[in-house]
C-alpha positions as CSV (number, residue, x, y, z in Angstrom):
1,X,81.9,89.1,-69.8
2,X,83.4,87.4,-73.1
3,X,86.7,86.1,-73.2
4,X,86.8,84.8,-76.7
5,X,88.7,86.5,-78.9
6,X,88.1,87.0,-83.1
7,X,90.4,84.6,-84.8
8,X,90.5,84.6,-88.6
9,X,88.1,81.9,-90.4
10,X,91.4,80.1,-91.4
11,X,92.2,78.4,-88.1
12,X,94.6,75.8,-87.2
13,X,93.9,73.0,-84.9
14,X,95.3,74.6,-82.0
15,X,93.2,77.8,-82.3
16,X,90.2,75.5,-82.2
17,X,91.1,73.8,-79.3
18,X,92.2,77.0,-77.5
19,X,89.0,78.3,-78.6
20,X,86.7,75.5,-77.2
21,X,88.9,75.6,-74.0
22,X,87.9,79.1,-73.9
23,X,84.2,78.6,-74.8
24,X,84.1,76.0,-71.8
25,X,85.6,78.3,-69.4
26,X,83.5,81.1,-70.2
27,X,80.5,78.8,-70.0
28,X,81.0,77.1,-66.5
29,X,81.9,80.7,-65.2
30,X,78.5,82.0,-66.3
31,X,76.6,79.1,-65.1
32,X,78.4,79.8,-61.6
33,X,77.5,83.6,-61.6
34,X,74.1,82.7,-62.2
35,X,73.5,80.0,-60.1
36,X,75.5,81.1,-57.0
37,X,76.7,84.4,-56.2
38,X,77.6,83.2,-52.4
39,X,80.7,81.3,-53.1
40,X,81.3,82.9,-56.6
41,X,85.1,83.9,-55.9
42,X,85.7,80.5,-54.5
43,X,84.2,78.8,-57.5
44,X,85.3,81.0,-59.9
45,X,89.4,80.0,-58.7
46,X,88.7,76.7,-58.6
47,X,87.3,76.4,-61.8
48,X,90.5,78.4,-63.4
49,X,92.4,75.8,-61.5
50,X,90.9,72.9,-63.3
51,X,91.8,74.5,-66.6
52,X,95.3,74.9,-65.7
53,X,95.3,78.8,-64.6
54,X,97.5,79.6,-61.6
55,X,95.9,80.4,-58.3
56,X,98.1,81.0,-55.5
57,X,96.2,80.3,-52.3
58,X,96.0,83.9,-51.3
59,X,93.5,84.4,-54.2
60,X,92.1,81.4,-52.7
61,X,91.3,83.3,-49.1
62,X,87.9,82.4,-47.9
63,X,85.7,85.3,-48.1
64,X,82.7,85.1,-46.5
65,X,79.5,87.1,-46.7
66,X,78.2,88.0,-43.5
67,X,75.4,90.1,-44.3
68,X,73.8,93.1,-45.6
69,X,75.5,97.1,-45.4
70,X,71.7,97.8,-43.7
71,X,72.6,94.9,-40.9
72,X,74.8,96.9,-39.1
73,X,73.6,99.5,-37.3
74,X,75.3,103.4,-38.7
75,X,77.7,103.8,-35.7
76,X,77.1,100.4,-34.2
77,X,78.4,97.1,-35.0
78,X,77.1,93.5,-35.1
79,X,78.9,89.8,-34.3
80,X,80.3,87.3,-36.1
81,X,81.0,84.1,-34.5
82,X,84.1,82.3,-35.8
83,X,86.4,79.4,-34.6
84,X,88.5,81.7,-33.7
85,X,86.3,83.2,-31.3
86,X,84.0,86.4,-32.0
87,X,84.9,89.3,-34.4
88,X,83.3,92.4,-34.0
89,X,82.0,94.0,-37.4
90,X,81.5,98.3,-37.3
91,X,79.7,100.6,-39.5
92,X,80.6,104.0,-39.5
93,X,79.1,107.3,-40.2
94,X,80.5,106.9,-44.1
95,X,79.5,103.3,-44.4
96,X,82.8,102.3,-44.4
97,X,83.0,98.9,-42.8
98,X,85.8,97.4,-40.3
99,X,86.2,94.1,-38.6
100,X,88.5,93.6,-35.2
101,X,88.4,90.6,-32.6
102,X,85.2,90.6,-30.4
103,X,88.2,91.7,-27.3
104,X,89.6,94.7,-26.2
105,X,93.6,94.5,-25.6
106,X,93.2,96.1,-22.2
107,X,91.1,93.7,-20.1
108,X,89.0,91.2,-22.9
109,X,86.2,93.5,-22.9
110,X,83.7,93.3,-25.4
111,X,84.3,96.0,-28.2
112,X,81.8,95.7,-30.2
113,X,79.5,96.9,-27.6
114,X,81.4,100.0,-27.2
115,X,80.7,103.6,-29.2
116,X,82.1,104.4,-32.3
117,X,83.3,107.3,-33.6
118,X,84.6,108.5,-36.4
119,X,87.2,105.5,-36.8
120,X,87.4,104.2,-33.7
121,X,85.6,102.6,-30.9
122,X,85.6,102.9,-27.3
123,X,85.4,99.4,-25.4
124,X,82.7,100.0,-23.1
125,X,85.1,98.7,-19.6
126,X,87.6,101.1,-18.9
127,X,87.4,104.0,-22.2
128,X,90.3,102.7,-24.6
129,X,90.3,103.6,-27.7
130,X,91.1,101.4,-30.6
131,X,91.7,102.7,-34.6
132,X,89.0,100.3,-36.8
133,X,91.3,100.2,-39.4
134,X,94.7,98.7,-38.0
135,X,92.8,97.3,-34.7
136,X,95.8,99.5,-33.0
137,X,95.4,101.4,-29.3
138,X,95.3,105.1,-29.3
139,X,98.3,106.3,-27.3
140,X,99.1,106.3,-24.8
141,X,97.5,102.8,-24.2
142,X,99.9,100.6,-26.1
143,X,98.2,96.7,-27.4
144,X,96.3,95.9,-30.7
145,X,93.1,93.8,-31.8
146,X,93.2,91.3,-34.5
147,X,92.3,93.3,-37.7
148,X,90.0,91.1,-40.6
149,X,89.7,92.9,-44.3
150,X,86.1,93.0,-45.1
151,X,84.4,94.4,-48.4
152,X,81.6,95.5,-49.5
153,X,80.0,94.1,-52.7
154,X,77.0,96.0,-53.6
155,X,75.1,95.8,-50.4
156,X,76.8,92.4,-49.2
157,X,79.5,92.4,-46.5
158,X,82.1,90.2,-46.9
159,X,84.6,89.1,-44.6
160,X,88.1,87.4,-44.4
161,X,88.3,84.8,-42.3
């Protein structure tokens, strides 16, 4: 990670200021990385920010990590509890990793106690199925969980929320 770039050994006042403001930049973000990887994205905006960078707020979202890959059962799922209420978090077969409202469109149900498959899940009440990644109904059932975007960082989970 080095930002610096080579400047010429005859350098004018601004290059050594720009250079400095670099140095300090790159410094504080490698005292972050090493001291805190929980929060890193977080840190690293807000730290850009009191430089001067622009961050829009959507770079800004608050990503959480939520736990390990090897947390969630293969095929199963696990709960997060949110103020919004709880958000189901699926594994599939290809560790690919979704994230939908804890509540099936059809009648509340629980879906993250239901099977998955492929990528989908069955709420466990009355059989619907529901596509992990757009939270959508398979027809002919029409309705539509909340989708979050997760990611996967290594072995960390991360969610949106």
């Amino acid at each position: 990670m080095r930002f610096l770039t080579a400047f010429n050994t005859e350098s004018t006042e601004a290059q050594r200021t720009q250079r400095k403001t670099l140095h300090d930049i790159e410094t504080t973000l490698l005292v972050l990385l090493f001291s805190s990887f929980r929060d890193l994205r977080v840190s690293v905006f807000s730290v850009l920010k009191e430089f001067g960078f622009q961050v829009s707020e959507k770079e800004m979202a608050d990503w959480k990590m939520i736990c390990t890959l090897e947390d969630i059962p293969r095929l199963g799922s696990r709960v997060v509890t949110s103020a919004e209420g709880d958000i189901a978090v699926f594994r599939t077969s290809s560790d690919e990793v979704f994230a939908l409202r804890d509540k099936c469109p059809h009648k509340g149900g629980p879906i993250s106690q239901g099977m998955v498959h492929g990528t989908q899940v069955t709420c466990p009440l009355h059989g619907w199925k529901l596509h992990l990644d757009s939270g959508e109904v398979v027809a002919p059932d029409i309705g539509c969980a909340r989708r979050y975007p997760t990611r996967i960082d290594g072995m960390a989970v991360y969610l949106e929320i």
